[in-house]
C-alpha positions in Angstrom: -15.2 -10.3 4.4 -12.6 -12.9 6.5 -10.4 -10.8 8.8 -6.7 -11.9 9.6 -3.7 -10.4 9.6 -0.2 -9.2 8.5 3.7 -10.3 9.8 5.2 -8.2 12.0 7.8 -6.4 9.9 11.4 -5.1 10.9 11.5 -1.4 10.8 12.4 0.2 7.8 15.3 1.8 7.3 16.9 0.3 11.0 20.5 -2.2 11.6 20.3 -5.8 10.2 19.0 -8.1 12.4 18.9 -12.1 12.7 15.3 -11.8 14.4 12.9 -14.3 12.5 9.6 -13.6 11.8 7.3 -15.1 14.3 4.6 -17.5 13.6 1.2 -17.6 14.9 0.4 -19.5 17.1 -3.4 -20.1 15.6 -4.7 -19.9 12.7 -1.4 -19.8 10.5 -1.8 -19.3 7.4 1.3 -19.6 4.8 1.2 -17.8 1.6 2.2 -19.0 -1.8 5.9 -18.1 -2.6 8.9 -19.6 -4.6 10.8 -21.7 -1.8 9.5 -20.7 1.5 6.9 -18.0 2.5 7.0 -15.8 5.4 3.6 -16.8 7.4 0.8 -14.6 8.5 0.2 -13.4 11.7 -2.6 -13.0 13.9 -3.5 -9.9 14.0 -1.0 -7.0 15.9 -2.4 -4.2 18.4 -3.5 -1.0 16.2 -0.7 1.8 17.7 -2.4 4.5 19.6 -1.2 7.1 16.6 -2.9 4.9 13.9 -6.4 4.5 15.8 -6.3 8.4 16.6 -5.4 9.1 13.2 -8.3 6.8 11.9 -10.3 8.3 14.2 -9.6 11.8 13.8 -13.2 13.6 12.9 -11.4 15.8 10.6 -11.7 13.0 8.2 -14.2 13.1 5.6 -17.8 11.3 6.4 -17.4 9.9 3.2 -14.1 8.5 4.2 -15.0 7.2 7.7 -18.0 5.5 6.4 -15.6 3.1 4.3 -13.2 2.4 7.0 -15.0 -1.3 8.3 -14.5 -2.5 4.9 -10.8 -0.5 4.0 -9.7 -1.1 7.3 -6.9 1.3 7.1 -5.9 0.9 11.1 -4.9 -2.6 10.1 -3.2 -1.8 7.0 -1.1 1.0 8.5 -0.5 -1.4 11.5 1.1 -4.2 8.8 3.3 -1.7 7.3 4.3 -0.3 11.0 3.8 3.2 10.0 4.8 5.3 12.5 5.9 9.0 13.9 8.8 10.5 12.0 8.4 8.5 8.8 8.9 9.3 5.8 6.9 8.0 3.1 6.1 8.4 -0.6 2.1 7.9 -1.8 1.8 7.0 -5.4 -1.5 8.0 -7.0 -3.2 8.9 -4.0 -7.0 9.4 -5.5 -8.8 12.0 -2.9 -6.6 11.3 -0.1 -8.1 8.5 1.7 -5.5 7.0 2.8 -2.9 10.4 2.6 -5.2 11.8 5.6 -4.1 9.2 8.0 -0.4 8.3 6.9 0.2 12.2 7.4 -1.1 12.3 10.6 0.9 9.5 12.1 4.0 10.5 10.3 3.4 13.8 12.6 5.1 17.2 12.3 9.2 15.5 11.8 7.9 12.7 9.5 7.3 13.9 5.7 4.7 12.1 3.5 5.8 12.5 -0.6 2.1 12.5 -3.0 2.7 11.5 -6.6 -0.3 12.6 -8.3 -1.9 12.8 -11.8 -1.8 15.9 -13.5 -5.8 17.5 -12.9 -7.7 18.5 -15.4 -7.7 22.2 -16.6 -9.4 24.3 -14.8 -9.4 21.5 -11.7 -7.1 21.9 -8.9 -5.6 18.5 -7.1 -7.5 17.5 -3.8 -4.3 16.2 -2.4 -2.7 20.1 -2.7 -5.4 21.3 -0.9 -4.6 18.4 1.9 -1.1 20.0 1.8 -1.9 23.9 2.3 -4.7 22.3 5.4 -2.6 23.0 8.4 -4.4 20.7 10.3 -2.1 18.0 8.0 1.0 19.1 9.8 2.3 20.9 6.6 4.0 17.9 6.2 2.9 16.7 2.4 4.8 17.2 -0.7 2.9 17.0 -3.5 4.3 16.3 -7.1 2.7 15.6 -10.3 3.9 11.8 -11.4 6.4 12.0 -13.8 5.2 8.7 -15.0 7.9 5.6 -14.5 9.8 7.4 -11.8 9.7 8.4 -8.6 11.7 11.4 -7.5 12.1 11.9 -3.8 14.6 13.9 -2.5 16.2 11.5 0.2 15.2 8.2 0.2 12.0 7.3 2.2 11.3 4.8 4.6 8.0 3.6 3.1 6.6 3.6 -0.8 2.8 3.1 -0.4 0.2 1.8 -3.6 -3.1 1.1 -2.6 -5.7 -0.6 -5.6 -3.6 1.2 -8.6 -0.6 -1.4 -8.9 -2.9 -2.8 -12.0 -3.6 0.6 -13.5 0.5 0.6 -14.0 -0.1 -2.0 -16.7 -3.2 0.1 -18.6 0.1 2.7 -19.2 1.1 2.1 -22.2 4.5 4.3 -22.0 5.5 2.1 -18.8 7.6 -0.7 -18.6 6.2 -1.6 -14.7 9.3 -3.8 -13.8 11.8 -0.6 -14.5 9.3 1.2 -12.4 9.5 -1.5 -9.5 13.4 -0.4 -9.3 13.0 3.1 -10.0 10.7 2.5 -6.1 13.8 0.3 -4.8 16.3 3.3 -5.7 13.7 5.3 -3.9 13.7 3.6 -0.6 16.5 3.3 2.0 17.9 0.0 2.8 15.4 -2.1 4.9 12.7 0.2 3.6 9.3 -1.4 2.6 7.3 -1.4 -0.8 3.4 -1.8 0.2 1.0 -3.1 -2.6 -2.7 -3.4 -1.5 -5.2 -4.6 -5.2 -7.2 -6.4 -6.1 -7.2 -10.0 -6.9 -7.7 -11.3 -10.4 -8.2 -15.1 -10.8 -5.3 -17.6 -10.1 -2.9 -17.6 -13.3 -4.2 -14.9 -15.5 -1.2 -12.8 -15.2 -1.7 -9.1 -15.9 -4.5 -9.9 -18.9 -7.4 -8.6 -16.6 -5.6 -5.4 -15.7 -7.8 -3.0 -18.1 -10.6 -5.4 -18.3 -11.6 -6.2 -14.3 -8.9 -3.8 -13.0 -7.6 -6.7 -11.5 -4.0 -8.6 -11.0 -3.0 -11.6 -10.3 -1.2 -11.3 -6.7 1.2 -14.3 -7.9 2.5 -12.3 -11.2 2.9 -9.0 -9.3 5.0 -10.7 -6.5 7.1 -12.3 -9.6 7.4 -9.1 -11.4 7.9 -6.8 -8.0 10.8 -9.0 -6.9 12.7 -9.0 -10.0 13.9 -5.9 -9.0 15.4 -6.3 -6.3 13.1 -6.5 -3.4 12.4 -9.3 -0.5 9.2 -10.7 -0.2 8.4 -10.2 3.5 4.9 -10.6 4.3 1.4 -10.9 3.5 -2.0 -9.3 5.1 -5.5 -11.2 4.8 -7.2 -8.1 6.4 -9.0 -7.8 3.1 -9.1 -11.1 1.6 -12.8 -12.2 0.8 -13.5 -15.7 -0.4 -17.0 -14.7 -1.9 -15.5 -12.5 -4.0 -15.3 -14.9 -7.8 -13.1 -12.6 -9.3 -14.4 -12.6 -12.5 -16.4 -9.3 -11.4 -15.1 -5.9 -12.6 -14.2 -4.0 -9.6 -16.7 -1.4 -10.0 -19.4 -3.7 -10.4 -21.9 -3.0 -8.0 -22.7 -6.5 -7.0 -19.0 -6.7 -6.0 -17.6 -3.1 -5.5 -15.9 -2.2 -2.2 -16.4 -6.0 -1.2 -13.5 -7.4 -3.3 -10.8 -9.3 -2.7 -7.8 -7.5 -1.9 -4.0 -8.7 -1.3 -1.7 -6.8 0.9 1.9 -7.4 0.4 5.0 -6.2 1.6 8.6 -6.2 0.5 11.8 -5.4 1.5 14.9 -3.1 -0.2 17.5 -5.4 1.0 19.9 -3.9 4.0 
């Protein structure tokens, strides 16, 4: 996999600011965007909360074995996820990334889980992640009433991580109304992350239930129709070898595919 980087973004949530976004000053890379595109960065120093958080042996074996190809450090670094933040985690599997994002929110941030409903007779990992102490005490678990998101104060930070495409296999959901419903959810200056995979160049959402795959260009289209400012782009996980034509959980491809990682703003 190619490793670069993410933008440095403005804090959620703080004053407006005239600062622009710096370039790099090698190995620039400029994404494609209607008018102009905010550049990628080289790569930003990981916080000491997000690399003791990654590193934090509580974690699952499972988990930490996946980390040099997930590279959460680097994600959470992009979205400057930080102490006292409050965040909202839609569909958050088995808590890979719901581990780390509560640690470094700490005991004054909050982290918000919308979850599917388990199975009867199942019980959701993610509660179990919310009654472990060692998580601060700090996650709210809800079960996703699908095409909103309820949080009681509006958070700094709505996080998606390889599911933005499932919202398209829903047949109830209209994902554009749901975009907003996350924009009514965040404060001003508060950032909507979207990590997926990549589908090929100009197939729109059409490989969505087939590869669980998306186009990055038609979910920027459709994410900023609602509102929201593009800000910034990550090639942590970018991977040229990947052909997209693979299905994600194809084993010739699986955990190897080519990711986006994009961020947008709720206007100040």
């Amino acid at each position: 996999m190619t490793e670069s980087s993410g933008v440095i973004l403005p804090g959620a949530g703080t004053r407006p600011s005239n600062r622009l976004v710096r370039f790099a000053t090698a190995g620039l890379i400029v994404g494609s965007l209607v008018l102009c595109a905010p550049p990628v960065q080289a790569s930003k120093e990981i916080p000491k909360t997000i690399a003791a958080a990654v590193a934090d042996p509580a974690r699952p074996a499972d988990d930490r074995a996946r980390d040099a190809l997930r590279k959460p450090a680097a994600c959470l670094a992009f979205a400057e996820v930080h102490r006292g933040m409050s965040v909202a985690e839609l569909l958050p599997g088995h808590g890979y990334f719901t581990r780390i994002l509560s640690r470094v929110a700490g005991p004054k941030g909050h982290v918000y889980e919308f979850v599917g409903a388990p199975k009867p007779g199942e019980s959701s990992p993610i509660q179990a992640l919310a009654d472990d102490p060692h998580y601060y005490h700090n996650i709210t678990v809800t079960v996703w009433p699908v095409g909103k998101l309820p949080v009681p104060q509006p958070v700094d930070l709505v996080w998606t991580s390889q599911n933005y495409h499932d919202l398209h296999n829903l047949p109830s959901l209209n994902v554009a109304d749901f975009d907003r419903a996350v924009y009514q959810a965040l404060k001003p200056g508060g950032i909507y992350l979207v990590l997926d995979h990549v589908a090929p160049a100009g197939s729109g959402f059409s490989d969505t239930s087939t590869l669980h795959r998306i186009d990055p260009a038609a979910a920027k289209k459709e994410i900023m129709s609602a509102g929201f400012e593009f800000v910034g782009q990550s090639n942590v996980l970018r991977n040229a070898n990947d052909p997209h034509t693979n299905k994600v959980f194809d084993p010739a491809i699986r955990g190897h595919t080519d990711q986006f990682v994009y961020a947008f703003r709720k206007p100040q």
